[in-house]
C-alpha positions as CSV (number, residue, x, y, z in Angstrom):
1,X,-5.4,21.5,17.0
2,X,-4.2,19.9,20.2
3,X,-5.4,16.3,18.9
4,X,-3.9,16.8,15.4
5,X,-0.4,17.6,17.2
6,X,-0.8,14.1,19.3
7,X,-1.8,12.4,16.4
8,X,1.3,13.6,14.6
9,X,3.5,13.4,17.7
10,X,2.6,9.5,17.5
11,X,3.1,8.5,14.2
12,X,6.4,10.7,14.3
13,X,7.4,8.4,17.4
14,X,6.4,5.5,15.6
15,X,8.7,6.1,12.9
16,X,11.7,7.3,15.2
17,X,10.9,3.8,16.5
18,X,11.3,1.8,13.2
19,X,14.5,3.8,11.8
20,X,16.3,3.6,15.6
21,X,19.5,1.6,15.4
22,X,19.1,0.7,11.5
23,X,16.7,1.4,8.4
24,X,14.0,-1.7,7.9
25,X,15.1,-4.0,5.2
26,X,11.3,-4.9,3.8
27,X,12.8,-5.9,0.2
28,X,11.4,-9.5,0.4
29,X,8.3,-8.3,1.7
30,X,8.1,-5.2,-0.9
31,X,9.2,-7.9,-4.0
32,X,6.1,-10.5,-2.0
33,X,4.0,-7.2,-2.1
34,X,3.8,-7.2,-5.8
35,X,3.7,-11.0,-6.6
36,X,0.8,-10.8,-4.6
37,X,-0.8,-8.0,-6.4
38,X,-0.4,-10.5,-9.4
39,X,-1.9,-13.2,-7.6
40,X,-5.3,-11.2,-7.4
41,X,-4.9,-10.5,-10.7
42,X,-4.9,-14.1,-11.8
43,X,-7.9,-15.1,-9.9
44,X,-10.2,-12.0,-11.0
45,X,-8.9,-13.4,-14.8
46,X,-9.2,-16.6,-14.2
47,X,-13.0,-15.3,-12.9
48,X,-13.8,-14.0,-15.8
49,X,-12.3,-16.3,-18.2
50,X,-14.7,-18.8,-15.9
51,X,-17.9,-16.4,-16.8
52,X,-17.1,-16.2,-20.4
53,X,-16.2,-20.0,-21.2
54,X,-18.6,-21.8,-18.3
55,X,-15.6,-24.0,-18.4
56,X,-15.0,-25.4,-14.4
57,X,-11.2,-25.7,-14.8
58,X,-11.4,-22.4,-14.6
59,X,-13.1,-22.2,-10.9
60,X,-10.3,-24.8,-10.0
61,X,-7.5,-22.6,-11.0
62,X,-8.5,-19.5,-9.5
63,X,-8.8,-21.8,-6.5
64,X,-5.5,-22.7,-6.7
65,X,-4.2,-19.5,-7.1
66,X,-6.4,-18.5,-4.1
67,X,-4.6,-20.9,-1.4
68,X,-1.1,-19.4,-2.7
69,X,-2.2,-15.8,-2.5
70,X,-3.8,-16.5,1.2
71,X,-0.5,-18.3,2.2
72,X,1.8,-15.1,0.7
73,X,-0.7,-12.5,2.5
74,X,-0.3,-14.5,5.8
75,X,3.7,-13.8,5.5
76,X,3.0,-9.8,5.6
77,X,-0.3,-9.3,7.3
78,X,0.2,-10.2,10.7
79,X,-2.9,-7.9,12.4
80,X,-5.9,-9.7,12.0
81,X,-8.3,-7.4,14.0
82,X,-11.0,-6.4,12.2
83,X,-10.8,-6.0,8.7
84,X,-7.0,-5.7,8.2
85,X,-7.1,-8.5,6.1
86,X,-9.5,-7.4,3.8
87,X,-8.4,-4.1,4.1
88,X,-4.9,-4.8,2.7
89,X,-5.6,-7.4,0.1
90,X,-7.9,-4.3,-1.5
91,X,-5.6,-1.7,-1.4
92,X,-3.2,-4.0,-3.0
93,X,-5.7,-5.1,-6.0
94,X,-6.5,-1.1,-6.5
95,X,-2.9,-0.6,-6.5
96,X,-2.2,-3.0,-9.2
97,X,-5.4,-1.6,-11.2
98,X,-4.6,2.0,-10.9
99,X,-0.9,1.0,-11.8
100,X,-2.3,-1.1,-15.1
101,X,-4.7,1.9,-16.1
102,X,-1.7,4.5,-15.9
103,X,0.7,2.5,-18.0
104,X,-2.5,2.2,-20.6
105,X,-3.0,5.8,-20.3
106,X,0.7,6.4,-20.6
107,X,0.9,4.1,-23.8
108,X,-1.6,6.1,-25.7
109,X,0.1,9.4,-24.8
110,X,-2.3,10.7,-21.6
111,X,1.4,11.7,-19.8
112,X,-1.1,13.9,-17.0
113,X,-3.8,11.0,-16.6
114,X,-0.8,8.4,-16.3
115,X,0.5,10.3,-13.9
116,X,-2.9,11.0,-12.0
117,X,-3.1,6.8,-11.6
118,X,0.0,6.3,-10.5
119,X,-0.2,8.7,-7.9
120,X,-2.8,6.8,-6.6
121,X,-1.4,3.7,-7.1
122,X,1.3,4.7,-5.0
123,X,-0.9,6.7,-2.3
124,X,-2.7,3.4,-2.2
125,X,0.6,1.1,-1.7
126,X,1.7,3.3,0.9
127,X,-1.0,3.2,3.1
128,X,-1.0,-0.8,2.4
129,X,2.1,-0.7,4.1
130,X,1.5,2.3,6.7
131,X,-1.6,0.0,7.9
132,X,0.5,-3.4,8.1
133,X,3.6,-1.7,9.6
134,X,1.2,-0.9,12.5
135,X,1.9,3.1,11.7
136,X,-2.0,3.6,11.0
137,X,-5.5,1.8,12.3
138,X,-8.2,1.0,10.1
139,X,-9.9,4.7,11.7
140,X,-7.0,6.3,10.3
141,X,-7.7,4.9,6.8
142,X,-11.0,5.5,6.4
143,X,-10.2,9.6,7.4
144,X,-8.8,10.8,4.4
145,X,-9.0,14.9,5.4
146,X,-5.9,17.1,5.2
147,X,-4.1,17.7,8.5
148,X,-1.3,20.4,9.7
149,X,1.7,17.7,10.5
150,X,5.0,18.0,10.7
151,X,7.3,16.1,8.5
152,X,11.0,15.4,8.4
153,X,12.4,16.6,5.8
154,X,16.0,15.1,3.7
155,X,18.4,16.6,6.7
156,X,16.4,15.2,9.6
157,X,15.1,18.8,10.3
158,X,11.2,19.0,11.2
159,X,8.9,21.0,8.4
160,X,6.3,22.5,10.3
161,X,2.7,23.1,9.8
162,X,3.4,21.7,5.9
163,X,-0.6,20.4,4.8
164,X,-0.4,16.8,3.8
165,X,-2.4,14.0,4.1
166,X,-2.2,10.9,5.5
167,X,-1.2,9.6,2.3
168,X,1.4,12.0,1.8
169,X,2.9,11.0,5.7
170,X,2.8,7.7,4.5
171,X,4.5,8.0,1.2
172,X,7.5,9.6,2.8
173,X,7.9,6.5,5.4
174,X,7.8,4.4,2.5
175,X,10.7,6.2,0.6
176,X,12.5,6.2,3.8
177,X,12.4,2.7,5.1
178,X,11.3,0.6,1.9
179,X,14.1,0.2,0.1
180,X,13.5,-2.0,-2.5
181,X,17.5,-2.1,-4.1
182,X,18.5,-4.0,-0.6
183,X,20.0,-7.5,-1.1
């Protein structure tokens, strides 16, 4: 119990950190987030597309479209240890896929498995961010058990000993210090 309370007590400071003096304005990096997302998309289409047709210009595109995602990540991802990298350029392509299935789900009426995916989505997104914001390791993302943390909730004021995950920690930085409607 005493290492889930320091394990708590740090993120918590990490946060305390980030909103001192002003909230983060991540709006570019949120809007270069998603264009980035669309980026992988391109190449795994343009992949395909390749396998299908045989046709090289295909391989030369997704090339292309290669070079602009690399240069994009580079302006978010600023941790290279270990396998940040590949790390965040994953949870962003299962964000975008999980994000794609829920709206197909949600077009042919599944409102409960739409919902399922874009929880994930989400989950996934946030800890995208939680990892590149420095607020988790790569340890902490591979650990997805429940822990006893404390949150803060709308007022500022601690909830105690609420269960959450680390997804659910980071899904409530997000909210707080993404804001996506900044200028």
């Amino acid at each position: 119990m005493a290492k889930i309370d320091a394990e708590v007590k740090d993120f918590m400071d990490k946060v305390k950190k980030m909103e001192k003096g002003h909230k983060l304005d991540l709006s570019s990096d949120e809007d270069l987030s998603i264009a980035i997302m669309n980026l992988i998309s391109m190449e795994e289409h343009f992949f395909f597309t390749y396998g299908k047709t045989k046709d090289e210009k295909y391989m030369e595109m997704m090339n292309q479209i290669r070079s602009i995602r690399v240069k994009a990540l580079k302006r978010i991802i600023k941790d290279y240890e270990g396998e940040v990298w590949c790390i965040s350029k994953h949870l962003l392509a299962t964000s975008m896929r999980l994000m794609e299935v829920g709206t197909k789900a949600m077009t042919k009426g599944d409102k409960e498995g739409a919902k399922e995916m874009f929880n994930n989505s989400y989950e996934l997104y946030s800890l995208f961010w939680g990892l590149n914001l420095g607020l988790v390791g790569t340890e902490e993302v591979a650990q997805k058990k429940s822990n006893k943390v404390m949150l803060l909730s709308e007022d500022k004021k601690p909830k105690v000993n609420k269960e959450v995950s680390l997804f659910a920690k980071l899904g409530e930085l997000v909210q707080k210090v993404v804001d996506c409607c900044k200028e």
